[in-house]
C-alpha positions, 0 to 999 in steps of 0.5 A: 204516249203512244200505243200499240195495237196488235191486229195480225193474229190469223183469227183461227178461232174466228172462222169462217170470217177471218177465211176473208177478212182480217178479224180486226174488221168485224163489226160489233153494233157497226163498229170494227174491233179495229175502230173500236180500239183505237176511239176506246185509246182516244178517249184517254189521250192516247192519239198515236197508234202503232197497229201491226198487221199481217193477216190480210194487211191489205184491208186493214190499211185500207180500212185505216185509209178509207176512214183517215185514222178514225181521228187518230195517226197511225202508224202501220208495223208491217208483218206480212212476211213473218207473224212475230206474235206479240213479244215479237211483233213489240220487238219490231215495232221499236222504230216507230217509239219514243226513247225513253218514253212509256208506251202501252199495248193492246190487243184489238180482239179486247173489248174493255173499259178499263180506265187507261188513266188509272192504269197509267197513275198505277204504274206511275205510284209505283215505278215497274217495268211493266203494269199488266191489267188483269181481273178475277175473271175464270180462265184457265191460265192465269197469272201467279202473284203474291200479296204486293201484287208482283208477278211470280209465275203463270199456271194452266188449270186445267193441266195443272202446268205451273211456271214459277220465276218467283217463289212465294207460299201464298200466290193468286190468280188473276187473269191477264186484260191484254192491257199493258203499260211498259217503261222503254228500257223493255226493248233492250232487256228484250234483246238482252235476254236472248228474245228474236223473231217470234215470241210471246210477251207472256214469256217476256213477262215470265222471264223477267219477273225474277229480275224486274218488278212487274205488277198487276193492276186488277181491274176487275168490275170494268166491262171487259170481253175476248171477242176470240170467237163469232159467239163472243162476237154476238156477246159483245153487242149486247155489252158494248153499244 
């Protein structure tokens, strides 16, 4: 199974650092977010990572260089000519898949130690398209999903903006980990869908949910931490060690 990583994102909330790195290289108690991500997919046997760049992708390859993989192989999706958010960054690294086999995204900025394992036996039990890792934590947009835990819309508390691909009476909230599993045939329901160039996963999701199951695996207990900000940065070296 391989993984992909997502690490071109601009950082723009994780200024003035990112005005000359990649956020992808910040440190956390001496470890980047990158370094950290990629021994956090070892630990589950997951040794194949596919990390996209295009926010000074010069120094992420360096740095992925410098430290041979930090134990595992990667493989660099380029995207310094375009940043294709992250449906268009999956879509682009098709190429370097496995027909027919799962694969699984993450996001580098997330820091969490939800059991990939038991994610994975999740989504093998039973059989969606795609599994979403999410929690109960308070955000302001969340996931939508009934009582079977499938996924059947997305809402902005704080707008109150609602989008329904399912309609249901009694829905719940959960927040999404960034964390996903996804069957291979997600590419071609991709392009069959109308989806190119950039676009985000979330519409992906929101798209197919009315068509496809797509469930929620709630995790909510495991250390999980966005590290969008230089605050949460601080946060996230008393949490993770």
């Amino acid at each position: 199974m391989k993984a992909l990583l997502f690490s071109a994102g601009l950082g723009t909330r994780f200024k003035p650092w990112t005005d000359k790195h990649p956020k992808a290289l910040a440190l956390i108690n001496g470890k980047s977010l990158l370094q950290r991500n990629i021994e956090y997919l070892q630990q589950f046997g997951i040794t194949e990572i596919i990390v996209n760049v295009h926010h000074f992708a010069d120094h992420i390859i360096t740095a992925i260089q410098k430290n041979k993989g930090w134990g595992a192989t990667i493989t660099i999706s380029n995207e310094t000519d375009s940043l294709l958010e992250t449906g268009g960054g999956l879509l682009n690294a098709q190429k370097f898949f496995t027909p027919s086999e799962r694969l699984i995204t993450c996001n580098v900025d997330i820091l969490t130690d939800l059991k990939i394992n038991e994610l994975l036996a999740f989504h093998q039990q039973h059989q969606p398209l795609i599994s979403l890792g999410v929690t109960n934590r308070v955000t302001s947009r969340n996931f939508l999903f009934d009582e079977n835990n499938r996924l059947c819309g997305w809402k902005n508390s704080k707008t109150d903006e609602t989008k329904l691909s399912l309609s249901h009476s009694n829905l719940s909230t959960k927040a999404y980990s960034c964390v996903a599993v996804f069957e291979y045939e997600i590419f071609e329901l991709i392009r069959k869908n109308g989806f190119n160039g950039k676009f985000s996963l979330t519409d992906v999701y929101l798209k197919l949910a009315s068509s496809h199951t797509i469930l929620g695996y709630d995790h909510s207990g495991d250390k999980f931490l966005d590290v969008g900000t230089l605050e949460s940065a601080t946060l996230a070296t008393s949490i993770f060690i």
